[in-house]
N, C-alpha and C positions, 0 to 999 in steps of 0.2 A: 409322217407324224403331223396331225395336225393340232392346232396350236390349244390348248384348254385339254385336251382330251389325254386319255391315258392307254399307256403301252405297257406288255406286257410282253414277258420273252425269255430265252436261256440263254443269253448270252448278253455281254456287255455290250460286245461288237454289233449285235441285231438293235441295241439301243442306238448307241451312236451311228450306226450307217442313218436310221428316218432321222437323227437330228442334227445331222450333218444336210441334210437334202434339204432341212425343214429353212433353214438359215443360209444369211452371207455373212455373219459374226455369230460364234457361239462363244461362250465364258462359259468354264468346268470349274465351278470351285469345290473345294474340300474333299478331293476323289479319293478311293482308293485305288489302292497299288493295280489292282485288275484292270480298273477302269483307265486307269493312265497306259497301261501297257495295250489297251483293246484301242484306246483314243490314237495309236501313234499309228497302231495297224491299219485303223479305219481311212487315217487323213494320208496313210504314205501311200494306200490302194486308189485312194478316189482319183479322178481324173480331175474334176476342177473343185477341190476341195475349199470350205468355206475358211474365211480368218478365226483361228482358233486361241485362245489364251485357257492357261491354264494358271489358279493360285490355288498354290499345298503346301503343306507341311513340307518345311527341310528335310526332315529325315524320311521322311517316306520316297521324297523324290531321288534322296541318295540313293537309298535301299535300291527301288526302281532301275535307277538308272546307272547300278552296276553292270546291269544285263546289256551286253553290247546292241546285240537288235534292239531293243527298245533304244539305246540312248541314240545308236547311230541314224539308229529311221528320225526320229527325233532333231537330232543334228540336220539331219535333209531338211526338216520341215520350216528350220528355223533361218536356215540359211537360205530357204525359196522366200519366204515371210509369211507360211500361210501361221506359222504359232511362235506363240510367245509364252513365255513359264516365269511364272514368279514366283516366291515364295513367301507367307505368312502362316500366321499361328494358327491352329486348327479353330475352326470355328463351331457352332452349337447344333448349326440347322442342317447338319449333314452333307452329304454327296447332293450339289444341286448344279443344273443346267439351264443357264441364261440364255436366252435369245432376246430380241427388241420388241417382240410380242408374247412371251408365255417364257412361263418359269415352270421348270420341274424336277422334282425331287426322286433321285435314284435310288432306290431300296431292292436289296440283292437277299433272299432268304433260300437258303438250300442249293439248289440249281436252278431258282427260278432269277428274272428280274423285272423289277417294272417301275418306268416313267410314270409319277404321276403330276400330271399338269395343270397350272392354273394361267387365266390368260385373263383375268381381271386386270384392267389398263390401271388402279392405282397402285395397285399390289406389286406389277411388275416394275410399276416405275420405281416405287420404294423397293425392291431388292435390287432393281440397276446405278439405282444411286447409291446404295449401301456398299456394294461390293466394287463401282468405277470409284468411291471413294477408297477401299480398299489394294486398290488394285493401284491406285497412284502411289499408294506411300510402300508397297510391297518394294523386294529386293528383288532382281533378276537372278535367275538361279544360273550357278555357272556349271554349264553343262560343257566337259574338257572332251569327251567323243568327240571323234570326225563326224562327220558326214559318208552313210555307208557308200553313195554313188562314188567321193573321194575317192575311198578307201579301193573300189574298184577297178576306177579309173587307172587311179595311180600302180595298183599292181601290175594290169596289164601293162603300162607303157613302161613301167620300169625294169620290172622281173619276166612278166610273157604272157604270153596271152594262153597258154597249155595252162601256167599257175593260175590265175584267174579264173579259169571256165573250171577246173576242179575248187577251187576256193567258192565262187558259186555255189555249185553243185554238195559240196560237202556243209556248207551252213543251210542251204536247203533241206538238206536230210539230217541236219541239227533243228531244227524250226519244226520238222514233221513229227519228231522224238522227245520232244520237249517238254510235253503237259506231264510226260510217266516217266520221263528222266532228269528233269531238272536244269540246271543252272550251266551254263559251260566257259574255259577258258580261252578267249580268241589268242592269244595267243601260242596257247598248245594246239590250233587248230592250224594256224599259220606256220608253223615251224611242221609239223605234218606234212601239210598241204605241200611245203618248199619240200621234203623229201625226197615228196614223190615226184619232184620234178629236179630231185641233183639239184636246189639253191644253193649257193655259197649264204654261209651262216653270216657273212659281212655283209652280204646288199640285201637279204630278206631284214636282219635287226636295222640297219641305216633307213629301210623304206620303212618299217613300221615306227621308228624314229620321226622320220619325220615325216608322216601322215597323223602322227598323234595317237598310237594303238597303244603302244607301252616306251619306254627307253630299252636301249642298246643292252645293258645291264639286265633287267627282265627277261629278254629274248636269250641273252645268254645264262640266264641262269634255269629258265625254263627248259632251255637244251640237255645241261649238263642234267635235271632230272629225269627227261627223258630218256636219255644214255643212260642211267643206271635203271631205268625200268627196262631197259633192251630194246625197246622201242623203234628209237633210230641210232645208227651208226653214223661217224664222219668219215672222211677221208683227208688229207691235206694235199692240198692244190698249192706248189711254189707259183711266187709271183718274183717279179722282178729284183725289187725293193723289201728287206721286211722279212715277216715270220711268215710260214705258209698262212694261206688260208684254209676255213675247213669245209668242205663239201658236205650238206646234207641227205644222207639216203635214210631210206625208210629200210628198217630190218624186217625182211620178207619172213623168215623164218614163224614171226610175231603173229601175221595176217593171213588169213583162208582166203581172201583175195582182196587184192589193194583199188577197192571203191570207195566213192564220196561217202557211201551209206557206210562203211567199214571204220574211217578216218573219222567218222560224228561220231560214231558208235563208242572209239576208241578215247576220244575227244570229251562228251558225255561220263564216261568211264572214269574218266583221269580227274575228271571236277568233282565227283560224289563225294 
């Protein structure tokens, strides 16, 4: 993207890939929901992605950042330092993208989208004062997602590296299914995933406890919905001390075969 000139495209993602490259600060103010969820994809893929801040509307960014990928790519981005998110009142002049040379304005009609830029030096300067004035008195939005590398981390070294490489692989093919299925629940995804590897219901809820996915409560009560969809079965496992534990399997009966793309599929399913 070069700086004054104007871009044109289908995708949000084809916009922010040139004005991620264009820059080593960009400012996104007033996005919409697309654009914030294309912004997080763009900056989690790049290899040395530039310092990104983003100011929107609260409620849009709630909306937003129910979607676990989005909020947890997110979460990585925030915890490397390349972004930072705040929140303020929607403002007049629409979807627009700052750099320290060129401002431009994101207009989405149909399927189409297009950057248009201006790189007049007073013009820029007055909307970069306008919006760093804005941008100091904004609130930090509190985004309670992990961070998805965590989240990954943490399963393999706690749970296994078998759960993991299917937890992968099954949000993967949640990710691919997305645009024409919608919305989905990680945690019905997670309590699957553990199924299919025999988790005990105690150290899948404890680890997604405390990586920050849901509480203890959530995971159990997500279960017992899935038992009565037939879903998955327990078993009880005695322990030492205490009430058994409960073993989770996957009821095969359920599945034409137990893959990642079966598990989204299911997962998918169960959010509609």
């Amino acid at each position: 993207m070069v700086a004054g000139s104007n871009l044109h495209g289908e995708t949000f993602e084809g916009v922010l890939e040139a004005a991620l490259e264009s820059t080593d600060d960009l400012l996104l103010v007033d996005p919409t929901a697309e654009a914030v969820e294309a912004l997080t994809a763009v900056a989690a893929a790049a290899e040395t992605p530039p310092t990104v801040r983003v100011l929107a509307d609260a409620v849009l960014l709630k909306e937003v950042m129910d979607d676990f990928v989005v909020a947890s790519n997110a979460a990585d981005l925030i915890e490397s330092g390349v972004l930072s998110v705040r929140t303020g009142t929607a403002v007049d002049s629409g979807s627009l993208l700052v750099t320290d040379d060129a401002v431009w304005s994101v207009v989405s009609v149909g399927d189409r989208v297009a950057a248009l830029g201006d790189d007049d030096e007073a013009f820029v300067e007055a909307v970069t004062e306008t919006y760093d004035t804005k941008w100091d008195v904004a609130s930090v939005f509190d985004l309670r997602t992990p961070p998805l590398s965590r989240v990954r981390e943490t399963l393999g070294a706690e749970i296994g590296r078998k759960t993991r490489a299917d937890f992968d692989d099954a949000l993967d093919a949640v990710e691919s299914a997305r645009e024409t299925a919608g919305e989905f629940d990680e945690v019905t995804l997670t309590l699957l995933v553990a199924g299919h590897n025999d988790v005990l219901l105690y150290d899948i809820s404890k680890w997604g406890e405390d990586v920050g996915i849901a509480s203890k409560a959530t995971f159990s009560r997500t279960k017992t919905a899935l038992e009565e969809e037939g879903l998955i079965t327990t078993e009880k496992v005695p322990i030492d001390v205490g009430r058994p534990r409960l073993r989770l399997k996957l009821n095969t009966d359920r599945f034409d075969e137990v893959s990642a793309a079966e598990l989204a599929a299911v997962t998918l399913s169960q959010s509609a």
